[in-house]
Steps between C-alpha positions, in 0.01 A plus 500: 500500500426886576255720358447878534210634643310849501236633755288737335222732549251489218223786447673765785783699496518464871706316689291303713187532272371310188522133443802357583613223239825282522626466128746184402691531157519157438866436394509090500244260474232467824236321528192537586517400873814713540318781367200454761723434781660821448174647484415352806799632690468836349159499653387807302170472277698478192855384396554499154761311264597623183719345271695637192334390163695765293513844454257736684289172549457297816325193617324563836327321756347617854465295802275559802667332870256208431434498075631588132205802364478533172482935514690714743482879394724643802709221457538564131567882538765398771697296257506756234647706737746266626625379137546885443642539801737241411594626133338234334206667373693672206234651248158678480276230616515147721278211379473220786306156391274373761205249565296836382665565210780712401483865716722837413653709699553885397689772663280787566482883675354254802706226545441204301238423286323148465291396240285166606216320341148624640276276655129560434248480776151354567266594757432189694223443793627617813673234758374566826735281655776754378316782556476394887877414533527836375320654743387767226234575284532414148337691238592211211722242421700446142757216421707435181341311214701280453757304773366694754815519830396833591142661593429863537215661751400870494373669787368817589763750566895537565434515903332187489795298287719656756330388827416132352638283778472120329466184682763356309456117633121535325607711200737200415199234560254735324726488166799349396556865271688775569243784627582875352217767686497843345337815465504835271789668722484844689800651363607225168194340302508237707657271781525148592621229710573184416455132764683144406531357834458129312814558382668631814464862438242608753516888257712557234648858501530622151290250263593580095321141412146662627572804329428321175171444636483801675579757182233414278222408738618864580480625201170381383367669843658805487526521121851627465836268411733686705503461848674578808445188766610484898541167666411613853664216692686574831794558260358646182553536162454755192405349175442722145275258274386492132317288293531450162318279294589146675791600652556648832796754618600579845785749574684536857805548688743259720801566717739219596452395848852256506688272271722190565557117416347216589686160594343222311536147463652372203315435223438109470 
């Protein structure tokens, strides 16, 4: 069995910047062990299988090296662009159903458009176990409401989120969430970096998932709904960001790194 496969940097329009995602248009049936296997090889943070549902609309999944995640924004913004790409995104918009809920894809003046669910925030006390694997001082700590796989930590300024050197072995002990530290940003409204070394991803370039957290813990700070966000990893990323209402939109760019096929087993 063969499948094609797409390399693609999500949230740059470099070549070696962004988030690089591999994207897998499932074509016949794989399961779930497949799917993380090929994850696994990839060894990227996120591969991501989509399958055809019918028109315009997509199932799709995302797989870390070591687990299935059940949101993946680079990932998500890399498959749009693959499927178009390919030809089979025909009309105006791209639905995709997920373990979140159903997501759209829009082509925009920059790049693609993705409209996700928000995820509402609550200030919780600080962890000073994760505070001293980050090695950083944390002005507060937020998590989601509700299924909580992702936690957020502001600190002071930009320089500071950019010289944050984590002991990763702690960080992992101190929580098993992802860890997203940000600040109101020197030249965009604000930066961040993003930590899930408990799933094998010591930092994650480009993070979209944390931008739903990110955006309107944002925009209640800053009190504005459009904003312009930098993820200031060693490759970077450029993010544009809206809220609206309980939805969350985050526009970018990606340029195809390499396509080709992948030799499978046969399907049992």
């Amino acid at each position: 069995m063969s499948a094609s496969a797409y390399i693609i940097n999500a949230f740059t329009e470099a070549l070696f910047g962004g988030n690089p995602a591999a994207v897998v248009p499932v074509e016949s049936a794989m399961s779930d062990q497949l799917m993380q296997s090929i994850a696994a090889q990839h060894n990227l943070s996120e591969t991501a299988f989509t399958e055809y549902v019918g028109p315009d609309r997509f199932n799709l999944r995302w797989f870390t090296p070591q687990k299935e995640v059940p949101l993946c924004g680079h990932a998500t913004l890399a498959t749009a662009f693959a499927l178009d790409y390919r030809g089979d995104w025909q009309g105006a918009m791209l639905t995709f159903e997920t373990a979140s809920g159903e997501i759209y894809v829009k082509r925009s003046d920059d790049g693609l458009r993705i409209e996700f669910p928000s995820v509402p925030m609550i200030e919780i006390n600080k962890v000073s176990d994760v505070e001293q694997a980050l090695g950083v001082t944390v002005i507060s700590m937020h998590q989601p409401e509700e299924k909580a796989w992702q936690m957020v930590c502001e600190l002071g300024s930009q320089a500071e989120v950019e010289a944050c050197t984590p002991d990763f072995v702690a960080l992992a002990d101190a929580t098993a969430l992802g860890v997203a530290i940000t600040a109101e940003g020197n030249a965009s409204d604000f930066v961040s970096r993003f930590f899930i070394p408990q799933l094998g991803i010591n930092e994650d370039p480009v993070t979209g998932s944390a931008h739903c957290q990110l955006t309107p813990h944002w925009a209640k700070r800053l009190r504005k709904n459009k904003l312009t966000a930098q993820q200031v990893s060693p490759r970077g990323g450029d993010l544009k960001c809206e809220l609206k209402g309980d939805r969350v939109q985050l526009s970018g760019k990606c340029r195809l790194f390499a396509e080709g096929v992948l030799h499978l087993p046969l399907a049992e």
